[in-house]
C-alpha positions as CSV (number, residue, x, y, z in Angstrom):
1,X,58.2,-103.4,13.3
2,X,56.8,-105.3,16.9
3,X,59.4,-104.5,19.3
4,X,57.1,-105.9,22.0
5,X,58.5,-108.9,24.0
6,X,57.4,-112.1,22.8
7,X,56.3,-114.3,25.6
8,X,55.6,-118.2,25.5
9,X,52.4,-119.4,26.5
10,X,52.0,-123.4,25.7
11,X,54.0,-123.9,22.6
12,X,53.4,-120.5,21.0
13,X,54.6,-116.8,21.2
14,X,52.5,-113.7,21.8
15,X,53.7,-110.3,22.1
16,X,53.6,-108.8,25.8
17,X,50.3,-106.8,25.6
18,X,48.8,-109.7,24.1
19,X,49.8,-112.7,26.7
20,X,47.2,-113.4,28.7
21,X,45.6,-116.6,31.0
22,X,42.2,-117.4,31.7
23,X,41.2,-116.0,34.9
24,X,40.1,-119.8,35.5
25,X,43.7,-121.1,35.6
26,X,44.2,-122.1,39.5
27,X,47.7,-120.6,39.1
28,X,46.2,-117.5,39.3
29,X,43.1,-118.1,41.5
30,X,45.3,-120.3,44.0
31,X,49.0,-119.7,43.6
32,X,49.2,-123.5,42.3
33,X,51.9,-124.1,40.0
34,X,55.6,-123.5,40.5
35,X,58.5,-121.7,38.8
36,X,61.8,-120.9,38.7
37,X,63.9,-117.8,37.9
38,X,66.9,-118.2,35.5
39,X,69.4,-115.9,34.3
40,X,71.3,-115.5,31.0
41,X,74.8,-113.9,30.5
42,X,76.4,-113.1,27.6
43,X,74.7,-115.7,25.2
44,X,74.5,-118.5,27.8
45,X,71.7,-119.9,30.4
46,X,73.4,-120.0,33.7
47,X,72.6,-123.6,35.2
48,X,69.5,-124.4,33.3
49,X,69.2,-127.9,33.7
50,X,69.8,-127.5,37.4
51,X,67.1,-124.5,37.5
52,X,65.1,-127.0,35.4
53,X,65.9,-129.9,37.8
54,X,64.5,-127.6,40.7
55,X,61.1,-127.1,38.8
56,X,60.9,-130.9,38.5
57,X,61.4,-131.7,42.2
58,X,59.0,-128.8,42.9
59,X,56.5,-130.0,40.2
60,X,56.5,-133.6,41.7
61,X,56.1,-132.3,45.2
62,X,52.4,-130.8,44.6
63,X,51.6,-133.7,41.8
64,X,52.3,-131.1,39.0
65,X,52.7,-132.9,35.7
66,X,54.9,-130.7,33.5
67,X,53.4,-131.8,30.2
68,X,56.7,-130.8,28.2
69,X,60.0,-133.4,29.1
70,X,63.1,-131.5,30.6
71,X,65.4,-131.5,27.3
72,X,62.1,-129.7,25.5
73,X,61.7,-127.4,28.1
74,X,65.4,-126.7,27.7
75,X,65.1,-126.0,24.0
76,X,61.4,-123.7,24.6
77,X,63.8,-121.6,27.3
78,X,66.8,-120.9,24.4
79,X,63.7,-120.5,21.7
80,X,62.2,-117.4,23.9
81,X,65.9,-116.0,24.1
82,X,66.8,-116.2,20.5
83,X,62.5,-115.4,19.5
84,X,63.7,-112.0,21.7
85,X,67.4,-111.8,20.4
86,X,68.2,-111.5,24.0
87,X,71.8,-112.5,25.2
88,X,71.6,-111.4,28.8
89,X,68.0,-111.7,30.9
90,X,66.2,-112.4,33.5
91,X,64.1,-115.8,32.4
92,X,60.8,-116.6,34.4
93,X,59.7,-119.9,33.6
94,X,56.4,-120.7,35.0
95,X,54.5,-124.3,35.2
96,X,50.5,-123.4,36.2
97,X,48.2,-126.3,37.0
98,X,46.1,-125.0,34.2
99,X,42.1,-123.5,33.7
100,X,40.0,-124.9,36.4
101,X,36.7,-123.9,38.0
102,X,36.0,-121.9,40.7
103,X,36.5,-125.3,43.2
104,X,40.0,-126.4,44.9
105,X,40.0,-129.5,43.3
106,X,43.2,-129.6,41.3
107,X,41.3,-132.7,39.4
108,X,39.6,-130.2,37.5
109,X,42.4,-129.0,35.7
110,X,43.2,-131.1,33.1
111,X,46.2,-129.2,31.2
112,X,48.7,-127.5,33.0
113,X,50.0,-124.4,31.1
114,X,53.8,-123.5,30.4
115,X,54.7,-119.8,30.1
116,X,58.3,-118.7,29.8
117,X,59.1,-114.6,29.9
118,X,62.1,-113.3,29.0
119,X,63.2,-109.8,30.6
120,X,65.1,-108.0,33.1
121,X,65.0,-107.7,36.4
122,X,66.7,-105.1,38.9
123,X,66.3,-106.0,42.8
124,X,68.5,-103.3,44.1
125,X,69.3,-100.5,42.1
126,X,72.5,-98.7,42.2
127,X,75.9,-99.8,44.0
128,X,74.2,-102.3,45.6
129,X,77.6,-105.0,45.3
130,X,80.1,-102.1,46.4
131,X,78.2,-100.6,49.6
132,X,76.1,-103.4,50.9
133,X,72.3,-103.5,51.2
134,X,70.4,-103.1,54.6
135,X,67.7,-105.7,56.3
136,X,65.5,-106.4,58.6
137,X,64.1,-109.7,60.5
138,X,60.8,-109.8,59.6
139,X,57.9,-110.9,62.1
140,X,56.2,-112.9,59.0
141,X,57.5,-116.6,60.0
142,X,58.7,-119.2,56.6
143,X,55.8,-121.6,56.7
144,X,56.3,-124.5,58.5
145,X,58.1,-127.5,56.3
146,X,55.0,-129.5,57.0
147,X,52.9,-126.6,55.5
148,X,53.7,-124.8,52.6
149,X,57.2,-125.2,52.9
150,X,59.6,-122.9,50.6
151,X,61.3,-125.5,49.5
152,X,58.7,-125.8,47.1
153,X,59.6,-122.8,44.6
154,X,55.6,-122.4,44.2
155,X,53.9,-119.3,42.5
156,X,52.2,-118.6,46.1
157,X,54.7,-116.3,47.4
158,X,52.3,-114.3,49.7
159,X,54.7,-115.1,52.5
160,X,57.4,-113.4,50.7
161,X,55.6,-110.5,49.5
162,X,54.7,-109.7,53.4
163,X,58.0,-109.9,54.3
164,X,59.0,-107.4,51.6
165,X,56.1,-105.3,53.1
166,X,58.0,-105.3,56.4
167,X,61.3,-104.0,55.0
168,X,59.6,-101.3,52.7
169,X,57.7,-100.2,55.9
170,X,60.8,-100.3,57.8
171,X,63.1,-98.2,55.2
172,X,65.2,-101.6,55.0
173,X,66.5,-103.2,51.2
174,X,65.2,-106.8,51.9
175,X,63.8,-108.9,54.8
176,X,65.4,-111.7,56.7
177,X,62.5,-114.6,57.9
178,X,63.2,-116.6,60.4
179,X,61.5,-119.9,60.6
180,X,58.6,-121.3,63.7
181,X,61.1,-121.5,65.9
182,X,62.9,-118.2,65.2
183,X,66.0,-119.5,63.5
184,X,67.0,-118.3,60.3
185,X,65.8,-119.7,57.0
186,X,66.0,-117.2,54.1
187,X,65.3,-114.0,52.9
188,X,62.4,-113.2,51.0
189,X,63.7,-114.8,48.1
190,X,67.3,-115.2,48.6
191,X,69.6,-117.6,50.6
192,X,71.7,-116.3,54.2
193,X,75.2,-116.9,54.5
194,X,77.1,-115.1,57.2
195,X,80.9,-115.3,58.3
196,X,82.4,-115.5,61.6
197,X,85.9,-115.8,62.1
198,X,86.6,-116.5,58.4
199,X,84.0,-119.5,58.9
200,X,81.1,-119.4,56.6
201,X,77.9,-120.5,57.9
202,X,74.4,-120.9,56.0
203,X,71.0,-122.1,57.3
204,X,69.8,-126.3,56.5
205,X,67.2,-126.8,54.1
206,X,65.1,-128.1,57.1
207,X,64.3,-124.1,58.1
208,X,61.6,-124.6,55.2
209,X,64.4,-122.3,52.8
210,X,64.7,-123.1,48.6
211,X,68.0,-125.3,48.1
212,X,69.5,-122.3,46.1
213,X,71.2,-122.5,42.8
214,X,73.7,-119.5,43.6
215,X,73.6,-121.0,47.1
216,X,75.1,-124.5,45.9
217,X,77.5,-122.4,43.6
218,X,79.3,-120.7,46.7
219,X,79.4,-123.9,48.7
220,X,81.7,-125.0,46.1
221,X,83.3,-121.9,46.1
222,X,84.2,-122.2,49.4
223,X,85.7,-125.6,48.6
224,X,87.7,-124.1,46.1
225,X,89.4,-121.1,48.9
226,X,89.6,-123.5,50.7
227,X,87.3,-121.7,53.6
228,X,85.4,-123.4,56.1
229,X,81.6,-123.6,55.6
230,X,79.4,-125.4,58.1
231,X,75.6,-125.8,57.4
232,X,74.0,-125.2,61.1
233,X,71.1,-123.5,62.4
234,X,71.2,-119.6,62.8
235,X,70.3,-117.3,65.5
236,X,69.2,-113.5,65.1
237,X,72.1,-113.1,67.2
238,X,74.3,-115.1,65.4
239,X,73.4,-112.7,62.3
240,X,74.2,-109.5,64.2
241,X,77.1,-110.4,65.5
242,X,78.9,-111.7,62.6
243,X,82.0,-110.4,61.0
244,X,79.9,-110.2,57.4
245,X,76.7,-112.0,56.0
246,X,75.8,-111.9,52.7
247,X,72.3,-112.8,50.3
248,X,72.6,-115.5,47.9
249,X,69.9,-115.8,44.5
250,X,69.6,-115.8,40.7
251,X,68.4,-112.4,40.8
252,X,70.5,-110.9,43.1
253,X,73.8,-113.1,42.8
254,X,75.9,-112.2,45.7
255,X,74.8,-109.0,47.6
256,X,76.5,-107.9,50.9
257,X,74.6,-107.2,53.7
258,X,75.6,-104.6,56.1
259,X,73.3,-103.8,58.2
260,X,70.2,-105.6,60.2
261,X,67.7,-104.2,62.2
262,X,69.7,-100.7,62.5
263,X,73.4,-102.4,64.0
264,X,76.1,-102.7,61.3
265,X,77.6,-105.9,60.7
266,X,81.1,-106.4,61.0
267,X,82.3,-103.0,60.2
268,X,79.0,-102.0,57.8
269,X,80.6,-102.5,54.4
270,X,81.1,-105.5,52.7
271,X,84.0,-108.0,53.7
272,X,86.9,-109.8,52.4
273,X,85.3,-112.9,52.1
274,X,82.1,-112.1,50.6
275,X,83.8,-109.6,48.4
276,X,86.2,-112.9,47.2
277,X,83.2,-115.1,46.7
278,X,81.3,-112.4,44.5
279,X,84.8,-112.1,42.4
280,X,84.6,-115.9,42.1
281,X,81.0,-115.8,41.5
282,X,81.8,-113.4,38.6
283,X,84.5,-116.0,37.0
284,X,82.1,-118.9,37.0
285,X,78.8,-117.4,35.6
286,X,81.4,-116.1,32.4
287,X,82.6,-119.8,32.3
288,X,81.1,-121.7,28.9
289,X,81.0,-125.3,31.2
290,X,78.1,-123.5,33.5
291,X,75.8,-122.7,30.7
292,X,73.5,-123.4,27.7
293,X,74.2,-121.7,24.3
294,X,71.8,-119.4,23.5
């Protein structure tokens, strides 16, 4: 029996050694297409029409046609899931602008090309959750928002990868990127919240950062506990000297940060408040309203 994975290319399934693009298709060659990162738990798709809303905003954004409407999509996501008889994964759903020449011209792509993989992920192994996870501010800027801004969840994530490059070189878990003007925007491929006198505060979407799907779930967290949360601009400074800060994303959920550029924050373990919102966290992604049956 095939235990391979069974990853969706266009409409059909191929086992993992056989799934393959031409090296023609521009999302390879260029980094043009766009994707998101989905997560499924315990027989449900956390948020997937709002992780399938995202890859329509980014889609439009770069004049991506997705040739596949969003309730089909939908149904080719939970098809990969059930094709792998997996109830909890890591879902990569990727839209390429399709096989190409060897010319930018995006014209010359006439069918973009769906491919959905589902799998697991690990972005911090270990206790991550209990102990806290170190970073460092990167020197590799977000792209401008009138440049390849990261609000586009694109497949060119050479910024991001260079960032990473900057924590691994630097012993750290993950980078923090500041924006052209050095405030905060993101990490490499998570959102920033820190807290300051029981205040939450998170970076705007007009750093250049990805409007988060975890990210929107802990704003309405914070509604909920009643905790004050104020979207503003961030400092470096702002950062270290917080009482606790915490990273925000599908992959990583809600990871405490403890440390940035070698000084501790707050105490250097994780916090009351981000340890509540990561209980909270917990309660929603195991609630049946945020998710698609599997």
């Amino acid at each position: 029996m095939n235990n391979e994975l069974q990853i969706y290319i266009d409409g059909n399934f191929y086992p993992k050694s056989e799934a393959k693009i031409s090296v023609y298709d521009h999302g390879f060659l260029y980094g043009d297409g766009v994707f998101e990162g989905i997560r499924a738990y315990n027989g449900l798709v956390f948020k997937l029409k709002e992780h399938i809303n995202r890859l329509y905003r980014s889609a439009h954004a770069i004049m991506l046609n997705i040739p596949l409407t969003k309730q089909a999509l939908e149904e080719a996501v939970v098809d990969t899931l059930r094709k792998n008889q997996m109830k909890d994964s890591y879902i990569r759903l990727i839209v390429s602008r399709g096989v190409g020449d060897l010319g930018l011209d995006p014209r010359k792509c006439p069918k973009p090309s769906i491919i959905i993989i589902a799998d697991t992920i690990n972005i911090k192994a270990g206790n991550a959750k209990d102990v806290g996870i170190t970073a460092v501010f990167t020197w590799v800027r977000r792209n401008a928002v009138d440049a390849a801004t990261h609000e586009i969840k694109s497949l060119n994530y050479l910024n991001s990868v260079m960032g990473k490059i900057e924590a691994n070189a630097y012993g750290a878990d993950e980078a923090i990127c500041l924006e052209p003007n050095g405030y905060v925007a993101e990490g490499v491929g998570e959102n920033v919240f820190i807290v300051k006198n029981g205040e939450v505060l998170t970076p705007p979407n007009s750093t250049g950062s990805l409007e988060g799907i975890t990210s929107e779930v802990i704003v309405e967290l914070c509604k909920k506990l009643n905790l004050k949360l104020t979207v503003t601009n961030l400092t470096p400074f702002m950062v270290l000297t917080a009482d606790e800060a915490f990273f925000t994303g599908t992959a990583m959920e809600v990871v405490p940060i403890c440390e940035v550029n070698k000084r501790p924050i707050g105490d250097g373990k994780p916090g009351p408040v981000t340890q509540k919102l990561m209980t909270e966290f917990q309660q929603i992604i195991a609630d049946p309203k945020n998710g698609t049956k599997i």
